[in-house]
Backbone and ligand atoms as CSV (ligand in chain L), in Angstrom:
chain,resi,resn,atom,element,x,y,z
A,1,UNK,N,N,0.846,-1.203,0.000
A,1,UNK,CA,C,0.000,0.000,0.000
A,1,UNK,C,C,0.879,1.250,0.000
A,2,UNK,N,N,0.611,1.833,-1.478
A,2,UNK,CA,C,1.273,3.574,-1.104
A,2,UNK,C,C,1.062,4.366,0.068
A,3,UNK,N,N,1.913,4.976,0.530
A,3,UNK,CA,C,1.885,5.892,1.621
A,3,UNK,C,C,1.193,7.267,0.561
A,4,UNK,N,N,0.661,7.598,-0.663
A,4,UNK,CA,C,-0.031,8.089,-0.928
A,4,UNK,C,C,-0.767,8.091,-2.252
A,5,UNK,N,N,-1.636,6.806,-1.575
A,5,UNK,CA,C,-2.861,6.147,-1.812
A,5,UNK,C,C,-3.778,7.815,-2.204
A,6,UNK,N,N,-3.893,8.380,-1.226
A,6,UNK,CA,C,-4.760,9.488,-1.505
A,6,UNK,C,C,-4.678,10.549,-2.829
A,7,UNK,N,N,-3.656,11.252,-3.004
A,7,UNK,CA,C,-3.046,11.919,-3.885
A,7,UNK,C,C,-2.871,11.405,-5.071
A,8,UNK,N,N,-2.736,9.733,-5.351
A,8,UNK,CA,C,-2.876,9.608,-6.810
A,8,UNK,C,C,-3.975,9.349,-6.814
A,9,UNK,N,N,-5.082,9.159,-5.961
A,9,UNK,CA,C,-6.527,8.875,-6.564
A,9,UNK,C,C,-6.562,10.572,-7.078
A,10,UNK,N,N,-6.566,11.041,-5.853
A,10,UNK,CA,C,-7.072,12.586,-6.219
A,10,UNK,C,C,-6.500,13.047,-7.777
A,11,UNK,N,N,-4.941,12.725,-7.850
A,11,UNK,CA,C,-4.979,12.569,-9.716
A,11,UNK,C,C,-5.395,12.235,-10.714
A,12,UNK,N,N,-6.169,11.171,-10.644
A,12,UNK,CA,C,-6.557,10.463,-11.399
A,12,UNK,C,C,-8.060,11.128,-11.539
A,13,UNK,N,N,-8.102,11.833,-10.689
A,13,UNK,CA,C,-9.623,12.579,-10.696
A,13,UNK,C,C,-9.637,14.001,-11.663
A,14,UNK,N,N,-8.168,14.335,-11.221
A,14,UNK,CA,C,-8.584,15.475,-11.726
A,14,UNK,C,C,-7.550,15.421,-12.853
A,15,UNK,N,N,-7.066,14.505,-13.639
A,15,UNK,CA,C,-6.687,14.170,-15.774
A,15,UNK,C,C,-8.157,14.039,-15.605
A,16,UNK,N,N,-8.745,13.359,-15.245
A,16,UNK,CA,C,-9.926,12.801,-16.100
A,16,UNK,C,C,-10.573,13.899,-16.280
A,17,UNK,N,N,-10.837,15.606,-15.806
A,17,UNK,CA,C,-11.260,16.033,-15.812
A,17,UNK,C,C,-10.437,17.711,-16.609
A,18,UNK,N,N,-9.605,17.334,-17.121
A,18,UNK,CA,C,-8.558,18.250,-17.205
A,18,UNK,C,C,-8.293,19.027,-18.375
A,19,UNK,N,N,-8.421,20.369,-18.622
A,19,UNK,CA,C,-8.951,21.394,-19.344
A,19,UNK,C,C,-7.802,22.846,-19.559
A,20,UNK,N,N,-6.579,22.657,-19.205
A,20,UNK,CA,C,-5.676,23.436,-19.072
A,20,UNK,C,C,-4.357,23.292,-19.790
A,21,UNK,N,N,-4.264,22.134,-20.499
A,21,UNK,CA,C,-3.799,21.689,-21.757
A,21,UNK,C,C,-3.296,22.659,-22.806
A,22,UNK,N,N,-4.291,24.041,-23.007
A,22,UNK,CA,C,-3.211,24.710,-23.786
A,22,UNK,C,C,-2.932,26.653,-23.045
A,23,UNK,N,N,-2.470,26.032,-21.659
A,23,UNK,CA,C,-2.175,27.237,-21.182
A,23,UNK,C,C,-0.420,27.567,-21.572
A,24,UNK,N,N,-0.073,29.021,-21.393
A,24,UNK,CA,C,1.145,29.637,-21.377
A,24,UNK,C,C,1.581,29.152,-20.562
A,25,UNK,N,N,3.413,28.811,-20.115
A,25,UNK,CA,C,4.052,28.914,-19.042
A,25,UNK,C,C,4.154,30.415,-18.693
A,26,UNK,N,N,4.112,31.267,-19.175
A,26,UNK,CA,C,3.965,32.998,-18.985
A,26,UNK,C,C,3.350,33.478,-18.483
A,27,UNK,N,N,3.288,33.427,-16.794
A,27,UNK,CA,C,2.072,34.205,-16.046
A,27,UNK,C,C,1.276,35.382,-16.447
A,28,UNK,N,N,0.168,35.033,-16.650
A,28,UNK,CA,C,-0.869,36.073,-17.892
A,28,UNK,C,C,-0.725,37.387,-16.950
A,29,UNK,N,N,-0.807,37.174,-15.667
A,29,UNK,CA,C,-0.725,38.031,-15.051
A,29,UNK,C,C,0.571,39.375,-14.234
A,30,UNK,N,N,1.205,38.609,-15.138
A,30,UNK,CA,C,3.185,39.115,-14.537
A,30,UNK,C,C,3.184,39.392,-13.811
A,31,UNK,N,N,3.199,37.957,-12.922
A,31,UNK,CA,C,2.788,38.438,-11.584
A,31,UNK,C,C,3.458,37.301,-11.050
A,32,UNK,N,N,4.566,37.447,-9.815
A,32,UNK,CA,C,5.227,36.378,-9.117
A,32,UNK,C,C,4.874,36.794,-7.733
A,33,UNK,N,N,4.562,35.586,-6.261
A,33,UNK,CA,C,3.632,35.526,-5.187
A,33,UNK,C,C,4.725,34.881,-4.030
A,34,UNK,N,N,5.417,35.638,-3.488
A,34,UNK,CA,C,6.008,34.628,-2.364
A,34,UNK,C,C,5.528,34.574,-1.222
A,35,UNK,N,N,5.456,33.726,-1.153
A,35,UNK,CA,C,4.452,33.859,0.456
A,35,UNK,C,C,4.751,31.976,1.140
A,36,UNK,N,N,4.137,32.009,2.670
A,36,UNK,CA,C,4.350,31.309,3.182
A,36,UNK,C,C,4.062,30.014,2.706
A,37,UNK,N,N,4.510,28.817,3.443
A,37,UNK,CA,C,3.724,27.520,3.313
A,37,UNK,C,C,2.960,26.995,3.960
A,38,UNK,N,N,2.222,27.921,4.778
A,38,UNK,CA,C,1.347,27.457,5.614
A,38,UNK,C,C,-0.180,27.004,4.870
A,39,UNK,N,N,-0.600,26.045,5.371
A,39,UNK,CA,C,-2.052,25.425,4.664
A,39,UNK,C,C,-2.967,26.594,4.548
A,40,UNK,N,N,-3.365,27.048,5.068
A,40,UNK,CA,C,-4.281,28.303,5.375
A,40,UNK,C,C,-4.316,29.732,3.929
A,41,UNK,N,N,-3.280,29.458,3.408
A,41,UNK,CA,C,-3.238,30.911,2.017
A,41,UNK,C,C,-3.130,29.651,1.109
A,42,UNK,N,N,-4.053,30.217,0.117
A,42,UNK,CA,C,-4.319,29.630,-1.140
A,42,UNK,C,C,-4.046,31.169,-1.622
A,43,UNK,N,N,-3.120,31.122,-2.474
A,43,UNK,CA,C,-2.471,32.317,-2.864
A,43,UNK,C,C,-2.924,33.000,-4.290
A,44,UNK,N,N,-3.399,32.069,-5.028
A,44,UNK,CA,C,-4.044,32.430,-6.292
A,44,UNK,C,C,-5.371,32.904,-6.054
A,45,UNK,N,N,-5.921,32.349,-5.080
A,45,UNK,CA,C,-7.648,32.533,-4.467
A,45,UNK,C,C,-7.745,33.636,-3.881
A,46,UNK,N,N,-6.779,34.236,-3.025
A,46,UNK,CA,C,-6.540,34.782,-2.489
A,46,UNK,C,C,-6.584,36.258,-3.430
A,47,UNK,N,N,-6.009,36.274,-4.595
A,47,UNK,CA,C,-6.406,37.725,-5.128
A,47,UNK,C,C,-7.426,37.763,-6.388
A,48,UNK,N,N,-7.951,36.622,-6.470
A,48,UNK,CA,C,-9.137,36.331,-7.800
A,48,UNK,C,C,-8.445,35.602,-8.948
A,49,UNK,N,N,-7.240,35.114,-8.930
A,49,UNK,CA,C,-6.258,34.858,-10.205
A,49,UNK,C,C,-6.813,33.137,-10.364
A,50,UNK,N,N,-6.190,32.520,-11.230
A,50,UNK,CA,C,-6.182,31.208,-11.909
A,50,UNK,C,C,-4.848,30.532,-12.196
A,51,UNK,N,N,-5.401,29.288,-12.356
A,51,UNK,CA,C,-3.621,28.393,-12.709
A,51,UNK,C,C,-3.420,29.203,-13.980
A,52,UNK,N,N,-2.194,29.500,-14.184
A,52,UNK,CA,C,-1.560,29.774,-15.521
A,52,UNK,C,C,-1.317,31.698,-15.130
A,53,UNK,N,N,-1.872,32.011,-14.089
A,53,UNK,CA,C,-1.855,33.429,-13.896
A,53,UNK,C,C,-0.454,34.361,-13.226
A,54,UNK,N,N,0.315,33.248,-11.852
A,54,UNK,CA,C,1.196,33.759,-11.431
A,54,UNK,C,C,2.163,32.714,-10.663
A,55,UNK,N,N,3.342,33.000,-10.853
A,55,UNK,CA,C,4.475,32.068,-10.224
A,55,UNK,C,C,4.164,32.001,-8.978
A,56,UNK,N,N,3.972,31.193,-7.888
A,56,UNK,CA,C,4.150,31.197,-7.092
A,56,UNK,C,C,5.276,30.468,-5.633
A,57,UNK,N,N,6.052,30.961,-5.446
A,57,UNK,CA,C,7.377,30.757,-4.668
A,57,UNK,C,C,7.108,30.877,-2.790
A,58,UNK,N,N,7.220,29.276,-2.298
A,58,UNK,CA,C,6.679,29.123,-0.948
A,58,UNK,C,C,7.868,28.443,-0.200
A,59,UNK,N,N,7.776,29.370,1.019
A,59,UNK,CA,C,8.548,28.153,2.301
A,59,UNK,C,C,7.835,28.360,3.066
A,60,UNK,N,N,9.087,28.320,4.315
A,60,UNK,CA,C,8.434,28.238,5.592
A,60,UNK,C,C,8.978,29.842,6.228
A,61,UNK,N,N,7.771,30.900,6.024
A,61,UNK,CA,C,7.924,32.017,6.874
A,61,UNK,C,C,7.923,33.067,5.541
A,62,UNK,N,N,7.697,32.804,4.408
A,62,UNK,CA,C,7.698,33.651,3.233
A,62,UNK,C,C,9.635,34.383,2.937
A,63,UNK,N,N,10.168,33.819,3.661
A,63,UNK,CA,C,11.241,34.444,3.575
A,63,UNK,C,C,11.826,34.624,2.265
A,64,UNK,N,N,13.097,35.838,2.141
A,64,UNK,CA,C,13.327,36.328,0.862
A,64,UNK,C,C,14.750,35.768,1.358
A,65,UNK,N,N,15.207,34.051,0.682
A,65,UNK,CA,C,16.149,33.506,1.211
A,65,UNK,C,C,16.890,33.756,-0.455
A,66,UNK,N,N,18.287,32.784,-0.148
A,66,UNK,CA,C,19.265,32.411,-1.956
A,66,UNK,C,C,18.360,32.093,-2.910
A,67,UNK,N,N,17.983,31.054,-2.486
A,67,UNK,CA,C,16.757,30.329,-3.386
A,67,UNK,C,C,15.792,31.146,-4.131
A,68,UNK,N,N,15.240,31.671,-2.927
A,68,UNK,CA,C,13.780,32.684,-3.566
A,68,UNK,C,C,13.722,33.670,-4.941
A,69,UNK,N,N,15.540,33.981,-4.101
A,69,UNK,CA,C,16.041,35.103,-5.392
A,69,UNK,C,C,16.730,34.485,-6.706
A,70,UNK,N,N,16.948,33.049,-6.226
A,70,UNK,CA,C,17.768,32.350,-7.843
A,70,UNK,C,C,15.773,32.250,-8.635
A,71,UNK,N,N,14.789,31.844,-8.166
A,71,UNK,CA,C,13.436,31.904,-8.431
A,71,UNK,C,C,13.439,33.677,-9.829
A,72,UNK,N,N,13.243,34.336,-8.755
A,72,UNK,CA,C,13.005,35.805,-8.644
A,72,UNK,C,C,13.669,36.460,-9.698
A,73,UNK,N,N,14.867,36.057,-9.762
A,73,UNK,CA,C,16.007,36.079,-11.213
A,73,UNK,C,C,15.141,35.381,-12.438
A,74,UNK,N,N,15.043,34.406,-12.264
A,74,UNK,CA,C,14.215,33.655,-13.655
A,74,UNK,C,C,13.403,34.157,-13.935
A,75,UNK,N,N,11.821,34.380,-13.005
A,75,UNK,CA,C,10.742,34.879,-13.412
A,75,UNK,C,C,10.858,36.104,-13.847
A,76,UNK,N,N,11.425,37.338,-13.334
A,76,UNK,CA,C,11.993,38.461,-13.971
A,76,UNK,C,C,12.339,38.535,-14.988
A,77,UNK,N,N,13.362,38.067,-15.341
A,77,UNK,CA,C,14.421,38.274,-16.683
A,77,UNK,C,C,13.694,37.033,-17.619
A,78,UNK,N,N,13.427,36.278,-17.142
A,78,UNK,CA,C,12.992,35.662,-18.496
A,78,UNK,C,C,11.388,34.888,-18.927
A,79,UNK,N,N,10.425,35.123,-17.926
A,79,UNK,CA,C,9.474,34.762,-18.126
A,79,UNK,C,C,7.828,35.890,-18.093
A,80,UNK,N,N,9.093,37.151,-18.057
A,80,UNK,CA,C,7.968,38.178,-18.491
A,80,UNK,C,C,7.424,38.883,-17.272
A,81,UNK,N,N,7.735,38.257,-15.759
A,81,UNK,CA,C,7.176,39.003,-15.155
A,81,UNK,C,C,7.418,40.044,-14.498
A,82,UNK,N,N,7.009,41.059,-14.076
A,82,UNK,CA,C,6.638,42.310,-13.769
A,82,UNK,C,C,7.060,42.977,-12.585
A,83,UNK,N,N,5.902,42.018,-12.108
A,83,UNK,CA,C,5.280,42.539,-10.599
A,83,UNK,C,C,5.824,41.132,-9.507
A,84,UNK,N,N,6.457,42.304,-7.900
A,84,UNK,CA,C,6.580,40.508,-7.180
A,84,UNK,C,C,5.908,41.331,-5.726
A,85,UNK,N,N,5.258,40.137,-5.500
A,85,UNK,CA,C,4.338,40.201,-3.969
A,85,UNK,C,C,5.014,39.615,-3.080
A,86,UNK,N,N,5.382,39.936,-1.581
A,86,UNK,CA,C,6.194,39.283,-0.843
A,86,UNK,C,C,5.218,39.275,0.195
A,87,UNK,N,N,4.140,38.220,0.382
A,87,UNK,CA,C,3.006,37.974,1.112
A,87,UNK,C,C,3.323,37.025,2.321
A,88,UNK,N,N,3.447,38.209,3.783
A,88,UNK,CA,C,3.510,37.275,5.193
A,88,UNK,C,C,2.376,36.857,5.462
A,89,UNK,N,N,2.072,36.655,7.368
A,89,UNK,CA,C,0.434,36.468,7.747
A,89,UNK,C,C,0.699,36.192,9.130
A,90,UNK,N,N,-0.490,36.859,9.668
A,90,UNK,CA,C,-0.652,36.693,10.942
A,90,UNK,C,C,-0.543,35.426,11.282
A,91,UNK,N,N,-0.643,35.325,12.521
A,91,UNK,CA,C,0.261,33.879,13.470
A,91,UNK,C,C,0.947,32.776,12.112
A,92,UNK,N,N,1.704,33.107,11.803
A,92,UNK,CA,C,2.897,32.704,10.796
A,92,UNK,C,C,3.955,31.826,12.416
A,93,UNK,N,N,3.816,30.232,12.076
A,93,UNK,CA,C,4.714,29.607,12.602
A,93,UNK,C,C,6.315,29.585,12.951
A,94,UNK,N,N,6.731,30.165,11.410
A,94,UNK,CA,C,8.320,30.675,11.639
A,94,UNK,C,C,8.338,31.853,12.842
A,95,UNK,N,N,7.414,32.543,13.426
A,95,UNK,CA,C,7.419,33.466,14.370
A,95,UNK,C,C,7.010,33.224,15.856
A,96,UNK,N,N,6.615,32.179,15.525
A,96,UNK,CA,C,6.144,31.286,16.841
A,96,UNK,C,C,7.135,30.336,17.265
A,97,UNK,N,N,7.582,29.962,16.748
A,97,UNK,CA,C,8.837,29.034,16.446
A,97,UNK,C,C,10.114,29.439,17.235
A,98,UNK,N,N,10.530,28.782,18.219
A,98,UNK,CA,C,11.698,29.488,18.745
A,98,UNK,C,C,13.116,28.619,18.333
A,99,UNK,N,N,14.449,28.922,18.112
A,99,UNK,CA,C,15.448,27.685,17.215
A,99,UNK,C,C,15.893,27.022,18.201
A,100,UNK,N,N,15.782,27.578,19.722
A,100,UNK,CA,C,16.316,26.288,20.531
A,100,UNK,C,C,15.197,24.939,20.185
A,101,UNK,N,N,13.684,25.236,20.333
A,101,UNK,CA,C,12.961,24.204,20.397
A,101,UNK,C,C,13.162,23.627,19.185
A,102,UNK,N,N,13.428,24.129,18.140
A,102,UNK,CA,C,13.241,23.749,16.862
A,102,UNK,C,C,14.353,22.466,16.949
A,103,UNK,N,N,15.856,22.922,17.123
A,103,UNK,CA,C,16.758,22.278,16.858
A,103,UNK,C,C,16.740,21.101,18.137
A,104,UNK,N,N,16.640,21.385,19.087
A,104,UNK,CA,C,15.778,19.951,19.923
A,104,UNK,C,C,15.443,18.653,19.299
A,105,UNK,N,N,13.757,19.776,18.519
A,105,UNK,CA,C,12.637,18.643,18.312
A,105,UNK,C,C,14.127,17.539,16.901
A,106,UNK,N,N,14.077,18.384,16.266
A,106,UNK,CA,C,15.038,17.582,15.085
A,106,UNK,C,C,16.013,16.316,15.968
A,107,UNK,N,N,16.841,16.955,16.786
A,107,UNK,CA,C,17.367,16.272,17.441
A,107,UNK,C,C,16.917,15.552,18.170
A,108,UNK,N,N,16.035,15.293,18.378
A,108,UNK,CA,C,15.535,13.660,19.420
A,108,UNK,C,C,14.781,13.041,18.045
A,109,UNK,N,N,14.316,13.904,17.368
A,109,UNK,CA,C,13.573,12.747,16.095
A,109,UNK,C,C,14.809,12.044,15.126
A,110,UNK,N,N,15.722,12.782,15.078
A,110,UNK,CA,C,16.989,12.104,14.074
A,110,UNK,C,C,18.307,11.961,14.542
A,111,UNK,N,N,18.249,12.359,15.581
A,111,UNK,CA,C,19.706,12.087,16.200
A,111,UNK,C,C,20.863,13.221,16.056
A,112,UNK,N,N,20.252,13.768,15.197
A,112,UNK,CA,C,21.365,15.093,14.422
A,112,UNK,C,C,20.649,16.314,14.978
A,113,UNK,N,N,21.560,17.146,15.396
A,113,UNK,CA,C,21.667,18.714,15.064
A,113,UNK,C,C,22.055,19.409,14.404
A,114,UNK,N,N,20.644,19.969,13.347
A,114,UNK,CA,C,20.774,21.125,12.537
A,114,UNK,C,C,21.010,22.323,12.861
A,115,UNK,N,N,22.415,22.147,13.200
A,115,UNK,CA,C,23.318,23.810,13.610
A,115,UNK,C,C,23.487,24.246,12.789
A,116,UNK,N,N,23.868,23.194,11.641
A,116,UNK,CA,C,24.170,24.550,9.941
A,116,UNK,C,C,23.033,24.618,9.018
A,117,UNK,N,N,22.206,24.656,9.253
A,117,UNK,CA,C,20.562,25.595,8.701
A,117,UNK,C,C,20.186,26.352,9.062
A,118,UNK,N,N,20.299,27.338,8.357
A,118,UNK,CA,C,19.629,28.097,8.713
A,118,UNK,C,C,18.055,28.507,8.731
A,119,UNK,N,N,17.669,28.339,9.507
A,119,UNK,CA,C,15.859,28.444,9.218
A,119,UNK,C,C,15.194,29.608,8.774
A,120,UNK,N,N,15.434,30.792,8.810
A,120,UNK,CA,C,15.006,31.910,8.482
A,120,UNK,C,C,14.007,32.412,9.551
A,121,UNK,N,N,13.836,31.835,10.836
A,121,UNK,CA,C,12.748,32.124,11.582
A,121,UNK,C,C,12.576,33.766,11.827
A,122,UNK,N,N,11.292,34.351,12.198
A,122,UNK,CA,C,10.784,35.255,12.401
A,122,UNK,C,C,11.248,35.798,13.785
A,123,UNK,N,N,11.385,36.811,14.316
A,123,UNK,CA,C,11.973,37.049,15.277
A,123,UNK,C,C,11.043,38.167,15.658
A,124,UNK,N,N,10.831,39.749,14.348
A,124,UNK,CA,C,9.824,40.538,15.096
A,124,UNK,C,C,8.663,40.694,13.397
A,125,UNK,N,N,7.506,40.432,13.383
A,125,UNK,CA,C,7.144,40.040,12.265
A,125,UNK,C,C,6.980,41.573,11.385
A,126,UNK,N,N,7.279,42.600,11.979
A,126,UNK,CA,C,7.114,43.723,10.695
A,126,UNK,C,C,8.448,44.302,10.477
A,127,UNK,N,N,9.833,44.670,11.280
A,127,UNK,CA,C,11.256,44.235,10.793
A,127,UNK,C,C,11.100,43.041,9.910
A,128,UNK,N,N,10.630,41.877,10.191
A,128,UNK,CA,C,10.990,40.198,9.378
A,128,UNK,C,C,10.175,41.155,7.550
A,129,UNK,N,N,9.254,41.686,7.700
A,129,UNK,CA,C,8.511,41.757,6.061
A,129,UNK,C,C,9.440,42.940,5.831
A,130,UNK,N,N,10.360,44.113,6.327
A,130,UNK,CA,C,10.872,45.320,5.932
A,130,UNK,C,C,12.036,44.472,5.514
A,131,UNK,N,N,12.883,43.900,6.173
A,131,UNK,CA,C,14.228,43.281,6.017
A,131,UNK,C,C,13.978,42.365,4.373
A,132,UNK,N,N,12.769,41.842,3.943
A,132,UNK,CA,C,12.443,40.878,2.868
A,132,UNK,C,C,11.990,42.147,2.073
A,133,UNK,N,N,11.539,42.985,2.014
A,133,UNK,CA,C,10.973,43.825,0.813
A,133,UNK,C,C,12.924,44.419,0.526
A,134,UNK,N,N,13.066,44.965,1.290
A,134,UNK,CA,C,14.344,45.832,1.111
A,134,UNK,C,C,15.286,44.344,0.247
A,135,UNK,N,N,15.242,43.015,0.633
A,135,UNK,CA,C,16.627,42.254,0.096
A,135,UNK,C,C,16.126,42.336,-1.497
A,136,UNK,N,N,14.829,42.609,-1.812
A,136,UNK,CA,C,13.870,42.483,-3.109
A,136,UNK,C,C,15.054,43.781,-3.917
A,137,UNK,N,N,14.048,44.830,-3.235
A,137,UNK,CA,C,13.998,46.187,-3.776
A,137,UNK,C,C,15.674,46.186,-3.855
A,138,UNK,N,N,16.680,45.949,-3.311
A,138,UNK,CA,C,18.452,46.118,-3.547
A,138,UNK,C,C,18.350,45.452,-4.392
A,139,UNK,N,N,18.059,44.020,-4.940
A,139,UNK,CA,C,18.683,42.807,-5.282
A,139,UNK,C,C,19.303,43.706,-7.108
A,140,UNK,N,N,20.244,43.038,-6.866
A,140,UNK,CA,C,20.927,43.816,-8.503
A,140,UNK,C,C,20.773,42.840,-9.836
A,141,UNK,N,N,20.313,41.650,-9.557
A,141,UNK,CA,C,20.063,41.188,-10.691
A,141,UNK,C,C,18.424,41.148,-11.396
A,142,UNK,N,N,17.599,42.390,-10.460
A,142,UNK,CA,C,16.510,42.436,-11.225
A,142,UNK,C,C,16.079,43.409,-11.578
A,143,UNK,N,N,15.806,44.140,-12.750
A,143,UNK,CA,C,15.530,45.557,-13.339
A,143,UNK,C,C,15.030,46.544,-12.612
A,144,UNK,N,N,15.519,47.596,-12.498
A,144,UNK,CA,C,15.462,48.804,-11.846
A,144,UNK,C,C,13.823,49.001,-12.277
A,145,UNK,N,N,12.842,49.158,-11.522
A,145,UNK,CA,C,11.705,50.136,-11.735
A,145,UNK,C,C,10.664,48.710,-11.467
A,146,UNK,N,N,11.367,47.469,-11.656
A,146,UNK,CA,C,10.123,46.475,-11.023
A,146,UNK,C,C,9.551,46.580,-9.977
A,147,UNK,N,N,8.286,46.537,-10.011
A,147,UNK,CA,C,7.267,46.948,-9.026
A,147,UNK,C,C,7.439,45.717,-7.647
A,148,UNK,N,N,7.205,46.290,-6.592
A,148,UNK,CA,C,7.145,45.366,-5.310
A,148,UNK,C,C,6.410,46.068,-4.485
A,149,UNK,N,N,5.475,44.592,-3.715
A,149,UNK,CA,C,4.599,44.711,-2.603
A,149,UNK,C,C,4.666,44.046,-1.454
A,150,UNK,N,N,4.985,44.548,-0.224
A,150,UNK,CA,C,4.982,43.677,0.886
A,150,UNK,C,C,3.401,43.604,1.581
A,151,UNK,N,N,2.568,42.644,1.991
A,151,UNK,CA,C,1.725,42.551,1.922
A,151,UNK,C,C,1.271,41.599,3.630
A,152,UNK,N,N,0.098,41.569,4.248
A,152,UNK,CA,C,0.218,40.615,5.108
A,152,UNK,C,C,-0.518,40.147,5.080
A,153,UNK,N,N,-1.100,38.870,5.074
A,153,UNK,CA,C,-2.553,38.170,4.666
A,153,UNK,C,C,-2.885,37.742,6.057
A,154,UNK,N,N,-4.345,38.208,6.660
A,154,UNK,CA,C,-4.846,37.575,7.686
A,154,UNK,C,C,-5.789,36.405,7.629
A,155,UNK,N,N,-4.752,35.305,8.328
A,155,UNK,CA,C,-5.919,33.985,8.025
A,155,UNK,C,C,-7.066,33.897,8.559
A,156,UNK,N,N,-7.323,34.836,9.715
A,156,UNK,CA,C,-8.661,34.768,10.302
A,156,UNK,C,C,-9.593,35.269,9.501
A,157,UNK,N,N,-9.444,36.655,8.714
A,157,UNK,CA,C,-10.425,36.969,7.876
A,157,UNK,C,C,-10.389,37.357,6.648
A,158,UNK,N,N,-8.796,36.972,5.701
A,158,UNK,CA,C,-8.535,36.600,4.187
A,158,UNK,C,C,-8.433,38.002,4.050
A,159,UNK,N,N,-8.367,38.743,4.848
A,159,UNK,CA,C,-7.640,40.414,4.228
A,159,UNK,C,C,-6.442,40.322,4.330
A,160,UNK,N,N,-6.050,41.121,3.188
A,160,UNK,CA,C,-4.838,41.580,2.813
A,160,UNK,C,C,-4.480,43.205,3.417
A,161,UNK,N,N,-3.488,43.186,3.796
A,161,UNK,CA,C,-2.932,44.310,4.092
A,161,UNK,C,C,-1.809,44.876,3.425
A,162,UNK,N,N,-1.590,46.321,2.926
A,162,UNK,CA,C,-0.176,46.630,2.265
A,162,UNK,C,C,0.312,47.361,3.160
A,163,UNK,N,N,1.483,46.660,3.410
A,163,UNK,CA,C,2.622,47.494,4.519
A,163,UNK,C,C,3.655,48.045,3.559
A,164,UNK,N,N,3.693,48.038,2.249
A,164,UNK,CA,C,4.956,48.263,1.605
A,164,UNK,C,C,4.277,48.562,-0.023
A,165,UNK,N,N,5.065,49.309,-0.859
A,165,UNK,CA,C,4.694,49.298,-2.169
A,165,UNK,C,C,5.460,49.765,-2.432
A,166,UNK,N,N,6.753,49.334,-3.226
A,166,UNK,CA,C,7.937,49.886,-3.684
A,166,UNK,C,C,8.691,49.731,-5.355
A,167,UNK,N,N,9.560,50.416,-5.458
A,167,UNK,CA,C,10.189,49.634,-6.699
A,167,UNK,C,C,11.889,49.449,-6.577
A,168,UNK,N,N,11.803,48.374,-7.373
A,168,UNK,CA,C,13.466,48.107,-7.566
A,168,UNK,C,C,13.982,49.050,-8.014
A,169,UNK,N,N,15.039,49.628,-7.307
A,169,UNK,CA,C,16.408,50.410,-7.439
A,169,UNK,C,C,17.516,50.487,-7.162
L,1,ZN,ZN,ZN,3.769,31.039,7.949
C-alpha cells in the first residue's frame, strides 16, 4: 500500500477532468507571489487569479532567502514578469517558532543537530517583512523600476494588508 494512496486517486480525478492543456508557461498576469507555506493561504484565491496566472514561490515564513532570489532572477528576466508580492500572515509559525525548540525537536527525532541551517525564523514580524521587501527592492540582478509589494494576509479573515509598495532600485 502507497503511503499516498490518496493523492494519486485525487490525480486520477482530476486528468480525467482536465482542461488546461493549452495554457502559457507565462504568467498572464506578470505576476510572481512569495508567500508562506502554511495550509491556510491559497495564494491564487486569495487575489481572484487562476492556474496559468502567477508564479508562485513558498517556504516556511515567506522568507526572501538564496533560493527565492535564484526563483526571482528567472521569473523576472525571463518569463515576463513584472510585478513581485512578498506575502507574510498573521500567526505565521516561523514566528512562533523558537530555534532552541526547533533544533531539539530535530534532534531527538533524528539524532542530528541542525546547527548549519539556517531556518530563516521570524523574530519581530514587521522588521521580518521590511528586512524581505528591502533584500527584493536592492537585489541587482533584477531591473530597476520592477514593481514590489509587501503585503500581510490575515488567516482569520482573508484580508490583505499593504505594509509596503515599492520599486526596484
Ligand atoms: Zn507562515
Amino acid at each position: 500500500m502507497s503511503a499516498f494512496k490518496d493523492i494519486f486517486e485525487g490525480s486520477d480525478a482530476y486528468t480525467a477532468a482536465f482542461s488546461h492543456g493549452g495554457l502559457s508557461a507565462l504568467p498572464q498576469a506578470r505576476l510572481v507571489i512569495v508567500t508562506c507555506m502554511d495550509t491556510r493561504i491559497n495564494p491564487l484565491a486569495i487575489f481572484g487569479l487562476d492556474i496559468g496566472e502567477a508564479h508562485v514561490l513558498r517556504n516556511a515564513g515567506a522568507r526572501i532567502t538564496p533560493d527565492v532570489i535564484r526563483s526571482l532572477i528567472k521569473s523576472i528576466n525571463q518569463l515576463e514578469v513584472e510585478r513581485i508580492v512578498v506575502m507574510h500572515h498573521t500567526d505565521c509559525g516561523a514566528a512562533k517558532i523558537k530555534l532552541d525548540g526547533l533544533r531539539a525537536a530535530v534532534t531527538a527525532a533524528t539524532g542530528n543537530d541542525p546547527a548549519d541551517v539556517d531556518f530563516h525564523l521570524i523574530a519581530e514580524p514587521v522588521t521580518a517583512l521590511t528586512e524581505d521587501i528591502e533584500l527584493v527592492r536592492t537585489c541587482p540582478y533584477l531591473p530597476v523600476g520592477t514593481a514590489v509589494a509587501g503585503l500581510v494576509y490575515d488567516v482569520h479573515t482573508g484580508e490583505v494588508r499593504v505594509e509596503h509598495e515599492t520599486f526596484v532600485s
